[in-house]
N, C-alpha and C positions, 0 to 999 in steps of 0.2 A: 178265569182259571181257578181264583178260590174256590168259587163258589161251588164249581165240579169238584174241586179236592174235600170241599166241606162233605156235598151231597154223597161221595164214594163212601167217605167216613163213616158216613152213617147208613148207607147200606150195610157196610162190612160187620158196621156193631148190630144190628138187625139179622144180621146173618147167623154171627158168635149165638146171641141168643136162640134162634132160631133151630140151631145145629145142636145147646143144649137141650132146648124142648124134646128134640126128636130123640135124644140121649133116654132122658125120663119117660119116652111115650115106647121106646125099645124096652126099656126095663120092667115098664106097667103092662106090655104085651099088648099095648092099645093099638090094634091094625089100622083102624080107621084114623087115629089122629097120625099115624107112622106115615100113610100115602098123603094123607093132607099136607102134613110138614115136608112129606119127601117132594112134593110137587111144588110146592111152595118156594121150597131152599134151590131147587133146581129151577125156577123162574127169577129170585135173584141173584143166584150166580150168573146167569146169561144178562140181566141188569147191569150189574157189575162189570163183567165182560164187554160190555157195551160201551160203559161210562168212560172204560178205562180207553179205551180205541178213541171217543170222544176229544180224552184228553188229551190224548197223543197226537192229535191232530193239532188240537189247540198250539200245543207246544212246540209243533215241528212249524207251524206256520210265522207263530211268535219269535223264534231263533231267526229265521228268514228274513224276517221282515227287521229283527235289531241286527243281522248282518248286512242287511242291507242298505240299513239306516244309518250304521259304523263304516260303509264304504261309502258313500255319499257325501259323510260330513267328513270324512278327511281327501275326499275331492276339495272338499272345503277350504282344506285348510283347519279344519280343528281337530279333535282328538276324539276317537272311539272308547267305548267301553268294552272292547274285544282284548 
């Protein structure tokens, strides 16, 4: 799950600059680099979008399974971390 939360990270700051780019390619009146960037930023937002469903899966499965793990061992007889 780091390593998704690392990977998102750095979309996101891929993203920030990206969103500047298009900032200065709006204000240079540059058409062509505007759709490039506009296509682009709108390929990793859907990345993004992605990653994050990814990780929500990770984490819903990970709770499950330490809930599960937490009734198990106090069938035990020992002590959960719930």
């Amino acid at each position: 799950m780091a390593e998704m939360e690392k990977l998102i990270a750095e979309e996101e700051s891929a993203s920030a600059a990206e969103h500047e780019a298009l900032v200065e390619a709006s204000q240079a009146g540059d058409g062509g680099l505007i759709a490039s960037l506009s296509k682009s930023a709108h390929d990793r937002a859907e990345r993004i979008d992605a990653l994050y469903e990814e990780l929500d899966g990770f984490t819903r499965r990970y709770e499950d399974l330490s809930t599960q793990f937490d009734v198990e061992l106090a069938a035990l007889g020992g002590e959960g971390a719930a």
